[in-house]
Backbone atoms as SQL, in Angstrom:
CREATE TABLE atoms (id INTEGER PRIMARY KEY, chain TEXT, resi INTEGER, resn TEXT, atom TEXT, x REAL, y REAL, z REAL);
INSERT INTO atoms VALUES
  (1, 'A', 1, 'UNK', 'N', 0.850, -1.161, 0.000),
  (2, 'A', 1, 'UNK', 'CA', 0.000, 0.000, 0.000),
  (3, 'A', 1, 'UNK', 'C', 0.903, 1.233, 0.000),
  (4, 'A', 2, 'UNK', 'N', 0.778, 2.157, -0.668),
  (5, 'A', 2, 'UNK', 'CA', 1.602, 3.805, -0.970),
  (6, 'A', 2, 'UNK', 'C', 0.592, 4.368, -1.021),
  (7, 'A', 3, 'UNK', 'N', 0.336, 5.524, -0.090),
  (8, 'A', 3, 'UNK', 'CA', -0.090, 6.783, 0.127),
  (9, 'A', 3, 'UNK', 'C', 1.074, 8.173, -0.594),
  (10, 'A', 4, 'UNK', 'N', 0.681, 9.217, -0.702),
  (11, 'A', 4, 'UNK', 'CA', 1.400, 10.322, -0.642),
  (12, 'A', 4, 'UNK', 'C', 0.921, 11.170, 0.490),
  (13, 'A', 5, 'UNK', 'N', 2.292, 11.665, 0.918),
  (14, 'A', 5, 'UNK', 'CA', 2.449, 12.553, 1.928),
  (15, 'A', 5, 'UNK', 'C', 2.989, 13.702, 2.167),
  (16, 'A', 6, 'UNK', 'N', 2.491, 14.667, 1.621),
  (17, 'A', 6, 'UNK', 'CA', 3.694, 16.180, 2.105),
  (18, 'A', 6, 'UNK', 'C', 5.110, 16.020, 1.234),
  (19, 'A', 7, 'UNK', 'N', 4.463, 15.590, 0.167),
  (20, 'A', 7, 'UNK', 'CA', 5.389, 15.359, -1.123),
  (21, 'A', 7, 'UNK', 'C', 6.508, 14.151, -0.928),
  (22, 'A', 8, 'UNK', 'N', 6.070, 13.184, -0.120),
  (23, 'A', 8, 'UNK', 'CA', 6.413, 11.807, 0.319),
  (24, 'A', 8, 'UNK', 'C', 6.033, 10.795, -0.558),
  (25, 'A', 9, 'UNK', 'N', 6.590, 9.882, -1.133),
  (26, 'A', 9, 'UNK', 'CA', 5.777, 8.658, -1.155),
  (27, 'A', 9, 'UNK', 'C', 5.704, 7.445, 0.416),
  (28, 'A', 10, 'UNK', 'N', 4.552, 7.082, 0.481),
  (29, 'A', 10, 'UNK', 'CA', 4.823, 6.332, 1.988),
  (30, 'A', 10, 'UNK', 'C', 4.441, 5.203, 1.405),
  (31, 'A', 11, 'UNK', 'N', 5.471, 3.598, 1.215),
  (32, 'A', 11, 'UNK', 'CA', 4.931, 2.638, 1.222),
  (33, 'A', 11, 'UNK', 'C', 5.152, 1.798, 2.314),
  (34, 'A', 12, 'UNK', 'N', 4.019, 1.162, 2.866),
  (35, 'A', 12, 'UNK', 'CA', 3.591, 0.260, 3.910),
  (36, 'A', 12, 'UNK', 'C', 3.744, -1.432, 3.547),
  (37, 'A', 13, 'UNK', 'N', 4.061, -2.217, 3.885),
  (38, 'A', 13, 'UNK', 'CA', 4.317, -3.545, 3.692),
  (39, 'A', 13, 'UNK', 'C', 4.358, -3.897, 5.307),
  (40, 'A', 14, 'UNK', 'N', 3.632, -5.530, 4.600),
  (41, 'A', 14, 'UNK', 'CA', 3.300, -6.410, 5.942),
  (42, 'A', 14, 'UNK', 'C', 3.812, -7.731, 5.658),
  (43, 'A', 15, 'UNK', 'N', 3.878, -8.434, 6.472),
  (44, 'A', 15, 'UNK', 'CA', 4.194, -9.981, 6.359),
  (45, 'A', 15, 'UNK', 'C', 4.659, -10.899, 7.548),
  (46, 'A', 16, 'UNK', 'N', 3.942, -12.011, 7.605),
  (47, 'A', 16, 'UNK', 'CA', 3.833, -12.891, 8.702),
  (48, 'A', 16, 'UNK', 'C', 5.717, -12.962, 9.428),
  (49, 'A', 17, 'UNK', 'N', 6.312, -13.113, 9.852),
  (50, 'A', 17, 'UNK', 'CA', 7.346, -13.703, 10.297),
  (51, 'A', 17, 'UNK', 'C', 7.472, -15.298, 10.486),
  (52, 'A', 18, 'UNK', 'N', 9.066, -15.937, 10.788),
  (53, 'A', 18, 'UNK', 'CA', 9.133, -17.349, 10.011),
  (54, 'A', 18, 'UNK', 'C', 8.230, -18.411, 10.889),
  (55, 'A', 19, 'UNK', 'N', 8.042, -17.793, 12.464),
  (56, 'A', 19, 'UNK', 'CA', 6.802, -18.943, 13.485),
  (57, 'A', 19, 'UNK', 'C', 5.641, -17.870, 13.186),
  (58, 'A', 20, 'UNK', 'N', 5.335, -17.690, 12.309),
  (59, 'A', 20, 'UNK', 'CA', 3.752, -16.786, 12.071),
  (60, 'A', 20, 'UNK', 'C', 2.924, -15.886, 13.255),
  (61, 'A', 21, 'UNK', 'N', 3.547, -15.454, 14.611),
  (62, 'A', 21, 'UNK', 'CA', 3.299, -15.189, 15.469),
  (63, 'A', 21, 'UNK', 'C', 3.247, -13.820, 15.489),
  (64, 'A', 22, 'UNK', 'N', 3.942, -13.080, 14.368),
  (65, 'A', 22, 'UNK', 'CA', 4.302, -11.704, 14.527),
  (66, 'A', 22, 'UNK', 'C', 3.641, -10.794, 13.141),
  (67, 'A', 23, 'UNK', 'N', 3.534, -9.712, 13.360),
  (68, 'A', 23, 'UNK', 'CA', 3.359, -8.865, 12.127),
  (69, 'A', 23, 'UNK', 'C', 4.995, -8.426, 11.875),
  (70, 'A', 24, 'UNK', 'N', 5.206, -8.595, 10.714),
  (71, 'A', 24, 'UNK', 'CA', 6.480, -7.313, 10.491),
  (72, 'A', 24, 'UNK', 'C', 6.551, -6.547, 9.360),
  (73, 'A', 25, 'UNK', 'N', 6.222, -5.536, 9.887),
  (74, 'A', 25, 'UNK', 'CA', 5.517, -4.073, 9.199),
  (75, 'A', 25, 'UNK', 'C', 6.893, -3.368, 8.967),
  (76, 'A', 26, 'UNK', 'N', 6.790, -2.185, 7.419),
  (77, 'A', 26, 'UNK', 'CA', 7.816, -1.921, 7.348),
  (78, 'A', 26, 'UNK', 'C', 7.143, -0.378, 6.260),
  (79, 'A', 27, 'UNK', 'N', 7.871, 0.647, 6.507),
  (80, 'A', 27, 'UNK', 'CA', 7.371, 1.528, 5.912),
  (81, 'A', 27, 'UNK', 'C', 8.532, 2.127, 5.622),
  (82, 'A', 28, 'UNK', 'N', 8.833, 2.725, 3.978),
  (83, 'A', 28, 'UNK', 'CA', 9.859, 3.102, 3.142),
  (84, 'A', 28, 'UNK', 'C', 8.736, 4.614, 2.940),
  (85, 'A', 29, 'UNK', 'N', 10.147, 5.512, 2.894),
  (86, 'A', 29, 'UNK', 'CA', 9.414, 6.934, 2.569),
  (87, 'A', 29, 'UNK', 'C', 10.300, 7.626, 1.849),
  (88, 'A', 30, 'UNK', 'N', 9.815, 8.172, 0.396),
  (89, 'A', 30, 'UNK', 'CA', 10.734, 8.672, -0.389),
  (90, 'A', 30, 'UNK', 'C', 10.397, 9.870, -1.338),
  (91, 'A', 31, 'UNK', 'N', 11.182, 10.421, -1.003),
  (92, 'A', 31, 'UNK', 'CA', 10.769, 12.258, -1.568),
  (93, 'A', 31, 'UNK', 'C', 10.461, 11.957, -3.089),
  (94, 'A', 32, 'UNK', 'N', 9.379, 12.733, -3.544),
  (95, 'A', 32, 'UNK', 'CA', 8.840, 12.316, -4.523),
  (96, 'A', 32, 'UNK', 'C', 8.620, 14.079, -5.454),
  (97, 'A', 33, 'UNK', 'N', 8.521, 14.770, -4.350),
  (98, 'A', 33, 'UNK', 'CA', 8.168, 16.406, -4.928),
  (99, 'A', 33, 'UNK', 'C', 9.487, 17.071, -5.009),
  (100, 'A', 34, 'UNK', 'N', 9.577, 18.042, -5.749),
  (101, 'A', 34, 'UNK', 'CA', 10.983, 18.530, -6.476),
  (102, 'A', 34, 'UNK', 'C', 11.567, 19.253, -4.838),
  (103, 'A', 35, 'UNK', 'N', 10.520, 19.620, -3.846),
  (104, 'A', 35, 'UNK', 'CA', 11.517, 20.058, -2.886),
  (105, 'A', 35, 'UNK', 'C', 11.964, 19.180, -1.779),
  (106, 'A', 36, 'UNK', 'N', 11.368, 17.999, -1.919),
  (107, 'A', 36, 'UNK', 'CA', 12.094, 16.996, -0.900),
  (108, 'A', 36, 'UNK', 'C', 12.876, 15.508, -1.467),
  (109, 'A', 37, 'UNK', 'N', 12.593, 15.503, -2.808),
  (110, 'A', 37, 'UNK', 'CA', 13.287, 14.357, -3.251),
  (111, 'A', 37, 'UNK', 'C', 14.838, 14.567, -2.926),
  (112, 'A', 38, 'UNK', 'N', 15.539, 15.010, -2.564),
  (113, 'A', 38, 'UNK', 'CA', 16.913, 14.192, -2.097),
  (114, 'A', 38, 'UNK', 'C', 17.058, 14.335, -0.993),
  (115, 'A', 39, 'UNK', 'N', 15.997, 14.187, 0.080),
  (116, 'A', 39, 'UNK', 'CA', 15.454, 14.210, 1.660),
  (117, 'A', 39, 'UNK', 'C', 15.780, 12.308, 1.748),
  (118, 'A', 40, 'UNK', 'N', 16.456, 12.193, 2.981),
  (119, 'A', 40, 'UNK', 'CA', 16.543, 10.836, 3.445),
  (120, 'A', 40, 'UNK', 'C', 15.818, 10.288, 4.673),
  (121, 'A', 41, 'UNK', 'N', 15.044, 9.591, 4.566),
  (122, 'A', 41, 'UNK', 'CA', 14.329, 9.375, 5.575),
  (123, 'A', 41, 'UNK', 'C', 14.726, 7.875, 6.011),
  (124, 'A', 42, 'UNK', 'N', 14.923, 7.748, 7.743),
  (125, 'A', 42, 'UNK', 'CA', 15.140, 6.067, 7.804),
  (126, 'A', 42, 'UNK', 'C', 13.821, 5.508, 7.366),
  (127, 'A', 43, 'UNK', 'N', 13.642, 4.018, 7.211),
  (128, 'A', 43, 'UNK', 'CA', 12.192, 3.316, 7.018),
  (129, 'A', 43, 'UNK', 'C', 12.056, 3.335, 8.879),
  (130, 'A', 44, 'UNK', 'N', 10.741, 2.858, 8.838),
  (131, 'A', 44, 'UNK', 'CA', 9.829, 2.603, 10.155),
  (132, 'A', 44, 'UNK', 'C', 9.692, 1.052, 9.934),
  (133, 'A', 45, 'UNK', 'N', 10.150, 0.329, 10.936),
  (134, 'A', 45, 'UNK', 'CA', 10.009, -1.405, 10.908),
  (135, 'A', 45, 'UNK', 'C', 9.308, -1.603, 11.987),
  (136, 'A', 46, 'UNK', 'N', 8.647, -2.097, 12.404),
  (137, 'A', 46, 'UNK', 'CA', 7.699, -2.076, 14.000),
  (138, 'A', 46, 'UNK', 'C', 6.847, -4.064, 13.454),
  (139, 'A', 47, 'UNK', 'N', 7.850, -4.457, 14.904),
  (140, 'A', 47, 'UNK', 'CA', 6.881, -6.248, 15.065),
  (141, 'A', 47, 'UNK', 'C', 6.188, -6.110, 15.576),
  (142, 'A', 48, 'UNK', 'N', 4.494, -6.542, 15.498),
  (143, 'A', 48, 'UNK', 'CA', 3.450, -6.578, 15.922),
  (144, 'A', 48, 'UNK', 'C', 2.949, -7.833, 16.610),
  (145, 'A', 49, 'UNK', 'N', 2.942, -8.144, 17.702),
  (146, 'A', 49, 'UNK', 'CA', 1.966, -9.579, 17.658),
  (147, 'A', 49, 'UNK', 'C', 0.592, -10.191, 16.943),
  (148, 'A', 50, 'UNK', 'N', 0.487, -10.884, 16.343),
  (149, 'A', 50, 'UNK', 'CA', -0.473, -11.244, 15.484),
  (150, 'A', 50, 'UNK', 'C', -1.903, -11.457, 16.535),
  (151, 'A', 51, 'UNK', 'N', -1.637, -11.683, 17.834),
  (152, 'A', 51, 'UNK', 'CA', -2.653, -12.112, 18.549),
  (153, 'A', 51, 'UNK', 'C', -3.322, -11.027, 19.473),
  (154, 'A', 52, 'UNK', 'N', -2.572, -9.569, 19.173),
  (155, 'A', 52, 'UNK', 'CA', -3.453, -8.494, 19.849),
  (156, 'A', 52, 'UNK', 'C', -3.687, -7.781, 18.673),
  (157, 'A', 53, 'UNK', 'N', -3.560, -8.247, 17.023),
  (158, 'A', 53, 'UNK', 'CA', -3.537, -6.781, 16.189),
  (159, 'A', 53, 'UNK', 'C', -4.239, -7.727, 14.681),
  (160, 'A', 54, 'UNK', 'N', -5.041, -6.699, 14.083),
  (161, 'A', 54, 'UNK', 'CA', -4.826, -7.916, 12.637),
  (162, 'A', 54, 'UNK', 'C', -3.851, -6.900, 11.665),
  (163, 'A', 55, 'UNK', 'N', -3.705, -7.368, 10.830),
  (164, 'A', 55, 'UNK', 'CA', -2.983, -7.134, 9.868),
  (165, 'A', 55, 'UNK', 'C', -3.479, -5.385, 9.148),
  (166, 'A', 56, 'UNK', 'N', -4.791, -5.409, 8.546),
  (167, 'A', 56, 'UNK', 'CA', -4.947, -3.785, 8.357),
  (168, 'A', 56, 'UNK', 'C', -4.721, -2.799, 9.553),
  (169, 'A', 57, 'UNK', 'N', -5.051, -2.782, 11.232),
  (170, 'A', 57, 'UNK', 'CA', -4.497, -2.638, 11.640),
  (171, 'A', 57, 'UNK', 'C', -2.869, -2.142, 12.279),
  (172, 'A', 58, 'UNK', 'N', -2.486, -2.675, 11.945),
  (173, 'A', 58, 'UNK', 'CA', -0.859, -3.386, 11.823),
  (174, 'A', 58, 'UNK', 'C', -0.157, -2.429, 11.052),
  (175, 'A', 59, 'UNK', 'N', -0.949, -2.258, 9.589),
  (176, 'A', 59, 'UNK', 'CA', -0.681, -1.567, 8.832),
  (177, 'A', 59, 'UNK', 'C', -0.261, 0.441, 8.849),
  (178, 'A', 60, 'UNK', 'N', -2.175, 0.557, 9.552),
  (179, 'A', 60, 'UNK', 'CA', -2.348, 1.514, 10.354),
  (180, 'A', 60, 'UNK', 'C', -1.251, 2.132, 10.633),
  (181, 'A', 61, 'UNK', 'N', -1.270, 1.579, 11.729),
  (182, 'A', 61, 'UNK', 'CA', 0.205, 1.849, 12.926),
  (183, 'A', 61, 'UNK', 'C', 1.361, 2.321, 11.924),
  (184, 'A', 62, 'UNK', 'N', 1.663, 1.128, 11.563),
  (185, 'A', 62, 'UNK', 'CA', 3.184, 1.930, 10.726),
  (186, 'A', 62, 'UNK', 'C', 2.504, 2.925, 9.718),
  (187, 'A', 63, 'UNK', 'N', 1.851, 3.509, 9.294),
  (188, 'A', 63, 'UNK', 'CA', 1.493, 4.195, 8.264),
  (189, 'A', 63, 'UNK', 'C', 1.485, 5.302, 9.376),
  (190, 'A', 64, 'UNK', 'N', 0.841, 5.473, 10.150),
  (191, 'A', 64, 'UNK', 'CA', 0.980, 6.736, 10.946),
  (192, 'A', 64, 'UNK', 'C', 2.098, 7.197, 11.707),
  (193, 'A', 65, 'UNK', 'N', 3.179, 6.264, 12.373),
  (194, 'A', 65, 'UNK', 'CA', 4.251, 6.286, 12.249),
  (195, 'A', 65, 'UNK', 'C', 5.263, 7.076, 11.694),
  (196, 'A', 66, 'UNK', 'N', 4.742, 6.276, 10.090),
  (197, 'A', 66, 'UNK', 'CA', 6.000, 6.647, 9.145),
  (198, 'A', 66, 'UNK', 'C', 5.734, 8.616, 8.890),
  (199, 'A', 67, 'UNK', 'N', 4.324, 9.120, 9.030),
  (200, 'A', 67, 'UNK', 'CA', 3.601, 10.041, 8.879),
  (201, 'A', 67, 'UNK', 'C', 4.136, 10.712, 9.739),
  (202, 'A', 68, 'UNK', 'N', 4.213, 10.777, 10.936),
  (203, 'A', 68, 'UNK', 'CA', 4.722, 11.728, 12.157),
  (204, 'A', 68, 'UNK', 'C', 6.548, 11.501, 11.800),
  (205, 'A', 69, 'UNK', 'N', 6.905, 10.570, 11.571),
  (206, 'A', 69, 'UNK', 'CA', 8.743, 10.554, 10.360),
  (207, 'A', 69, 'UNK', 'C', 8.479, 11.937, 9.965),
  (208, 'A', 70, 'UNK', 'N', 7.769, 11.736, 8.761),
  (209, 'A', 70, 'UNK', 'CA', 7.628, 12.800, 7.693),
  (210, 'A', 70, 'UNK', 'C', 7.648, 14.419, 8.387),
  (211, 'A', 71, 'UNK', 'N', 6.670, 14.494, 8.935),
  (212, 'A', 71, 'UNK', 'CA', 6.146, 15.255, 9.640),
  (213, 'A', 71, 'UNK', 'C', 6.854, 15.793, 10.638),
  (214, 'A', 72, 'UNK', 'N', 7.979, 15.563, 11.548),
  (215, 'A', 72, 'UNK', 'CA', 9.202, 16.060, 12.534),
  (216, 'A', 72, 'UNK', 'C', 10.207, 16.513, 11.516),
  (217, 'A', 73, 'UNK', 'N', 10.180, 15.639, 10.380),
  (218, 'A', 73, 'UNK', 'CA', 11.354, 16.238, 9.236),
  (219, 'A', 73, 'UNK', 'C', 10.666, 17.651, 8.740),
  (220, 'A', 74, 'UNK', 'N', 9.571, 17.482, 8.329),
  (221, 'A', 74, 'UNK', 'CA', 8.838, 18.784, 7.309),
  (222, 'A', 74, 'UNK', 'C', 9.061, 20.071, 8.634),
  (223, 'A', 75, 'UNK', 'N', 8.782, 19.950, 9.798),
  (224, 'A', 75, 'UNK', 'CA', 8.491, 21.051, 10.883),
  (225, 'A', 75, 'UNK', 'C', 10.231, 20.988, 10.987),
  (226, 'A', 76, 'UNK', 'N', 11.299, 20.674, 11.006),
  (227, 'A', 76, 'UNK', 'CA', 12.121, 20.672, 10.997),
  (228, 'A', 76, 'UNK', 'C', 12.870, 21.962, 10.055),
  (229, 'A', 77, 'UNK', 'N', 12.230, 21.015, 8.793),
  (230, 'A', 77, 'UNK', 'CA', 13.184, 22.111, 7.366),
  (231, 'A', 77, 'UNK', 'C', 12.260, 23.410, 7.149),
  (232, 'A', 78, 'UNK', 'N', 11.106, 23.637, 8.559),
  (233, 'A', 78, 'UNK', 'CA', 10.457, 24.205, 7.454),
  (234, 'A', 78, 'UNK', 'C', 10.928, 25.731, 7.170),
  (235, 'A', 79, 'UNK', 'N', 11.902, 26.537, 7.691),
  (236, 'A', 79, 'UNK', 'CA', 12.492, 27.566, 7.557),
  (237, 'A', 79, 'UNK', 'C', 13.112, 27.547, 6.524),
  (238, 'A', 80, 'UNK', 'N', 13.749, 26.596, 6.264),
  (239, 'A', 80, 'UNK', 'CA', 14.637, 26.481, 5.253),
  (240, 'A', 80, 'UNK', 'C', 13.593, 26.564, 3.891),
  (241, 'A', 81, 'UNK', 'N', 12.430, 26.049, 3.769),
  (242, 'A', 81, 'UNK', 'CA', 11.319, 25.761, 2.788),
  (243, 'A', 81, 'UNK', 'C', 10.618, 26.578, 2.533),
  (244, 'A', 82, 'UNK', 'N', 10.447, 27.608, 3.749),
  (245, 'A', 82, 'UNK', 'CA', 9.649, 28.646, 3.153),
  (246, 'A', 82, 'UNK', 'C', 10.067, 29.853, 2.553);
């Protein structure tokens, strides 16, 4: 799943782990608009237990996550941006 964000691309990925017990969520964020594409952002990785969360859920989480990422960076540069 990829959203855009504040000239972000945010993609979200999920997948069981190798005893199926866990979510492991992973969110890549990559400047996509001419004023943040050579902006580096770490990804957001967050293990979930499968037995308090489902999977859209799961998703959620790191998607909002990766969003408040974005978002401490943007309030960060934003002097520089405006």
């Amino acid at each position: 799943m990829a959203v855009e964000y504040r000239g972000f691309r945010v993609t979200v990925d999920a997948k069981a782990d190798a005893t199926d017990t866990q979510w492991l969520c992973r969110a890549v964020m990559e400047g996509v608009d001419a004023q943040v594409e050579t902006a580096k952002l770490p990804s957001v990785e967050l293990a979930i237990p499968k037995l308090k969360i489902d999977v859209l859920m799961a998703l959620s989480v790191v998607e909002q996550t990766a969003k408040q990422a974005v978002d401490e960076w943007w309030h960060a540069k934003q002097p520089e941006m405006a």
